[in-house]
Rosetta silent file (secondary structure, phi, psi, omega in degrees, C-alpha in Angstrom):
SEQUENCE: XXXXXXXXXXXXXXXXXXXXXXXXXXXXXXXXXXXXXXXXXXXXXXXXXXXXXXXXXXXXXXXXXXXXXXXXXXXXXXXXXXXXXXXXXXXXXXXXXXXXXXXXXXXXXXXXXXXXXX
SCORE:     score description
SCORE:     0.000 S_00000001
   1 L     0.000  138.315  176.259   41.441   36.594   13.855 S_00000001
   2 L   -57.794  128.332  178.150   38.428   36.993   11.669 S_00000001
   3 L   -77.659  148.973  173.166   35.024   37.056   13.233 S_00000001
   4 L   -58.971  162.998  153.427   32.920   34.143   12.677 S_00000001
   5 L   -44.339  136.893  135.712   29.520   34.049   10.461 S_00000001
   6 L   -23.607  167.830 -175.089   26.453   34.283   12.487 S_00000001
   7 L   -94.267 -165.666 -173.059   24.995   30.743   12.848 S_00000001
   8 L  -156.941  135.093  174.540   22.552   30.390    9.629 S_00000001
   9 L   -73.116   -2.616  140.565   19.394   28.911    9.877 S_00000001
  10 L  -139.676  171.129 -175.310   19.810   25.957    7.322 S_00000001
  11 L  -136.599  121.632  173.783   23.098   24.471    5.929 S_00000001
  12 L   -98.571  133.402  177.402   22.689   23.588    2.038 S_00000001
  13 L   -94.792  156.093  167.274   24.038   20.643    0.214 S_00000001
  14 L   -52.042  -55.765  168.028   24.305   21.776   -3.556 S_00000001
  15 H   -46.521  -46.149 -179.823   21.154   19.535   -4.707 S_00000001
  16 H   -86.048   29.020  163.875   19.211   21.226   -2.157 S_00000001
  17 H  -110.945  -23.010  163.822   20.517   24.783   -3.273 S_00000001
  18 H   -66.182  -59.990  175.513   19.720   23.892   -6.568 S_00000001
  19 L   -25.175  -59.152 -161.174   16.448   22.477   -5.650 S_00000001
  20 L   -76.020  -25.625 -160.393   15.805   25.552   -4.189 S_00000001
  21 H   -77.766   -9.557  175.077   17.113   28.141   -6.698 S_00000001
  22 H   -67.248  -47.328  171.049   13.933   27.936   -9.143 S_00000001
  23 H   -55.016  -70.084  179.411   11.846   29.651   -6.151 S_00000001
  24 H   -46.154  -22.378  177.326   14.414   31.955   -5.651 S_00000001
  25 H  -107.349   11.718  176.395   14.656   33.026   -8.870 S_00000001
  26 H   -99.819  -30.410  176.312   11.325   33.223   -9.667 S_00000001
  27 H   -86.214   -7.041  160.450   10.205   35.546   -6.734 S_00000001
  28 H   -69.639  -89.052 -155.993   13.360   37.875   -7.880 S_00000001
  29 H   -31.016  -40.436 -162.763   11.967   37.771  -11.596 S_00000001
  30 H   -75.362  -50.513  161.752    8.349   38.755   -9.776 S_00000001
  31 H   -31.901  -69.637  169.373   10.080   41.438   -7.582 S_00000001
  32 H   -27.464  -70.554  174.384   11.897   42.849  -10.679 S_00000001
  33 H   -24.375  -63.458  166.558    8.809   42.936  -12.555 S_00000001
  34 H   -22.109  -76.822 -172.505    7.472   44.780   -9.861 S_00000001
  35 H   -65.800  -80.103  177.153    9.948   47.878   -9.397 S_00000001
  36 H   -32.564  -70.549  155.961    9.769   47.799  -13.629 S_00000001
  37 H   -33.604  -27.717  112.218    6.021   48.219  -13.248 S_00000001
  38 H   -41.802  -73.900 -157.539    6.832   51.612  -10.900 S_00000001
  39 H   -85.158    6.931 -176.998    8.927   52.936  -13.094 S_00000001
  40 L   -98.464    1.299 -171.493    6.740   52.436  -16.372 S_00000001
  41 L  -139.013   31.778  137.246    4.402   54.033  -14.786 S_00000001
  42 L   -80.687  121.159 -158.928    5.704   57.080  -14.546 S_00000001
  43 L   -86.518  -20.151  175.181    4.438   59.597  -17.422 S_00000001
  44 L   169.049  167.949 -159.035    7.315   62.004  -16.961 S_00000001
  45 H   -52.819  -14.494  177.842    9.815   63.535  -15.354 S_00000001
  46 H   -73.843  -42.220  168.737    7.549   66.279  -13.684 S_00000001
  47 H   -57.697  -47.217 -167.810    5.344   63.129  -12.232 S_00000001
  48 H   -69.300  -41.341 -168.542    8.987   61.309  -10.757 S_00000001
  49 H   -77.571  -16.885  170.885    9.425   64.281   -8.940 S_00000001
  50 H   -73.854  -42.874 -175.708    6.145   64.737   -7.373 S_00000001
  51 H   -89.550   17.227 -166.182    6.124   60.955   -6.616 S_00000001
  52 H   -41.160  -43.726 -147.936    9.775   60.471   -5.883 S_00000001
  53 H   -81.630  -61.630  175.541    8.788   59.608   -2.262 S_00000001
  54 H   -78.065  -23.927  176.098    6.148   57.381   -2.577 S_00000001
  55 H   -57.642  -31.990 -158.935    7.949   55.121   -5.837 S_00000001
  56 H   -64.760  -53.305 -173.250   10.817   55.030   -3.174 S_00000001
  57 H   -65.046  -58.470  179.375    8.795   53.635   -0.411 S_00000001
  58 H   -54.573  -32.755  151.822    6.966   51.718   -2.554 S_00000001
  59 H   -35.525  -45.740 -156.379   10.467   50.057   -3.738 S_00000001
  60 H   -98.263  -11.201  159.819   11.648   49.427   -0.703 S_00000001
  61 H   -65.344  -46.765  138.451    8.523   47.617    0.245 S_00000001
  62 H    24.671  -95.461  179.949    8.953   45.486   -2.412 S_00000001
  63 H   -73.398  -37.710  160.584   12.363   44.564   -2.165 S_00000001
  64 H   -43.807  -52.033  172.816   11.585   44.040    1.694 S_00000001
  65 H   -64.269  -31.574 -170.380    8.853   41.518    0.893 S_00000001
  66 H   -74.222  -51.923 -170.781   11.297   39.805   -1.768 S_00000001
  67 H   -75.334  -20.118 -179.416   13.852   39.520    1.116 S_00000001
  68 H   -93.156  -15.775  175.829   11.687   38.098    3.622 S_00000001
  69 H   -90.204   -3.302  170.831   10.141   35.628    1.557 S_00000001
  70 H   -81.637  -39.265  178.236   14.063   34.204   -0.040 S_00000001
  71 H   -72.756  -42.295  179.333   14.829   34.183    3.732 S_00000001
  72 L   -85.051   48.723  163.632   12.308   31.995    4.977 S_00000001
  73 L  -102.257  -49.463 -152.545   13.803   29.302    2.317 S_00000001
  74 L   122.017  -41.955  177.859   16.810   29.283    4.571 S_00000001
  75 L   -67.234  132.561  162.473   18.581   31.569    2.383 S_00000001
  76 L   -52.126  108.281  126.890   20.920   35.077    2.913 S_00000001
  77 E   -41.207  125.002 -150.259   19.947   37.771    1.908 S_00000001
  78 E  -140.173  -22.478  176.497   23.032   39.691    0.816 S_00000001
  79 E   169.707 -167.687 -173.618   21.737   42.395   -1.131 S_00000001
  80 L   -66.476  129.456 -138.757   19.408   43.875   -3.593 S_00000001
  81 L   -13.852   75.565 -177.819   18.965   40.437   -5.677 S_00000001
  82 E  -140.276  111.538 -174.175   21.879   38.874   -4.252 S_00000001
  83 E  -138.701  144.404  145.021   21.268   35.621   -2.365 S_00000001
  84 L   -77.048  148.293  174.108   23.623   32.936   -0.478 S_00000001
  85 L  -141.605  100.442  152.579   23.158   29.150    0.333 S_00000001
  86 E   -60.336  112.655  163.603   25.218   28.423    3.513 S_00000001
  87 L   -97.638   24.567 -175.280   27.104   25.132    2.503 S_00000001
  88 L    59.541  -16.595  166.434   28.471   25.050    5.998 S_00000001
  89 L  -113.474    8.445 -158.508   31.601   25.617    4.183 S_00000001
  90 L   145.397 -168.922  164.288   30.909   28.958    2.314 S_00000001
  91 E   -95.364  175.799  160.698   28.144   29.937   -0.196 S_00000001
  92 L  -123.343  108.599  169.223   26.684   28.800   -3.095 S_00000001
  93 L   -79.728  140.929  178.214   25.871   32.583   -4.815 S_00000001
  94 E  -154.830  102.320 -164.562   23.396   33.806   -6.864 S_00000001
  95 E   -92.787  143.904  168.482   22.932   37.324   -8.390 S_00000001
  96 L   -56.948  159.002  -31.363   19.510   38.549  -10.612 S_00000001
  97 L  -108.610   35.780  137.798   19.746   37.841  -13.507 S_00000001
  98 L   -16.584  120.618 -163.527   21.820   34.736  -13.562 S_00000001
  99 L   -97.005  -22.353  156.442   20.504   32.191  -15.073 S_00000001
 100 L  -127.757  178.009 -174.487   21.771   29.056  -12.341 S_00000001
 101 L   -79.604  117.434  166.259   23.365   28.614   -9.019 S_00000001
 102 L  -167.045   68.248  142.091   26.709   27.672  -10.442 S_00000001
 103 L  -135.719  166.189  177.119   29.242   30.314   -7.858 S_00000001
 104 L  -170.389  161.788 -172.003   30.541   29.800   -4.508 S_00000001
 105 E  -127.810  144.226  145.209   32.604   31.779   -1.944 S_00000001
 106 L   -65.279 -168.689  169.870   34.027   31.258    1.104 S_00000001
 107 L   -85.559  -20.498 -160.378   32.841   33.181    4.213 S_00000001
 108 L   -96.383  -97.908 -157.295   35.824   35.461    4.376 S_00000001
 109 L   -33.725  -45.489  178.541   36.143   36.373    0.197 S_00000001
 110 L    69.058  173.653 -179.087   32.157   37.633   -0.070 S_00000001
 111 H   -34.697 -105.081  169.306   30.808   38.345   -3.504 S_00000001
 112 H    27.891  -42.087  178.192   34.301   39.474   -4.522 S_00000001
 113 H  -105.841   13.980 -154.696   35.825   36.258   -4.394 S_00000001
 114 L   -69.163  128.452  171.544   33.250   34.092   -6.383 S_00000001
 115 L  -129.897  126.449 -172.707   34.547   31.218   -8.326 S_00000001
 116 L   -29.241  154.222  171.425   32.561   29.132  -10.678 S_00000001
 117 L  -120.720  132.226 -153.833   31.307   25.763   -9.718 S_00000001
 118 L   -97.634    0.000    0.000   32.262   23.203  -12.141 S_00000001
């Protein structure tokens, strides 16, 4: 038998995953931005390699801050812009740079299984 989901700290109706998905996809876009803004500001390849270490770190702080502030929305984190809406039945998914919420999953299928929401 499959193991269950974890319990999820809110259960989303689709209006409130909608509601919600403007935040989310605006503190992605800012995150993005972000990362884009490290790597523009590298002058060349002699420069990546001295700073490999710190752009890295600095990345993953970043992406860290991006995940804790989509999670305290309610939402799953899932991956590097890849956020869930528990609909108590599955997700409602939403990958950067998608421009609406408009997939869902079950819990079992993951990303993998995403089928449009009509």
């Amino acid at each position: 038998m499959p193991q269950r989901r974890a319990i999820s700290k809110r259960i989303f109706s689709y209006d409130e995953a909608v509601n919600t998905f403007p935040l989310v996809r605006d503190l992605t876009a800012a995150a993005v931005r972000q990362i884009e803004a490290l790597t523009h500001s590298v002058a060349s390849r002699d420069e990546l390699d001295t700073r490999r270490d710190e752009l890295e770190e600095a990345r993953e702080r970043i992406v860290r801050a991006w995940a804790q502030q989509v999670s305290s929305l309610g939402c799953e984190v899932k991956g590097v812009w890849l956020v869930d809406w528990d609909s108590g039945d599955g997700y409602y998914c939403w990958r950067f740079p998608e421009q609406a919420l408009s997939f869902f999953h079950t819990y079992d299928e993951g990303f993998a299984g995403r089928i449009p929401i009509n």
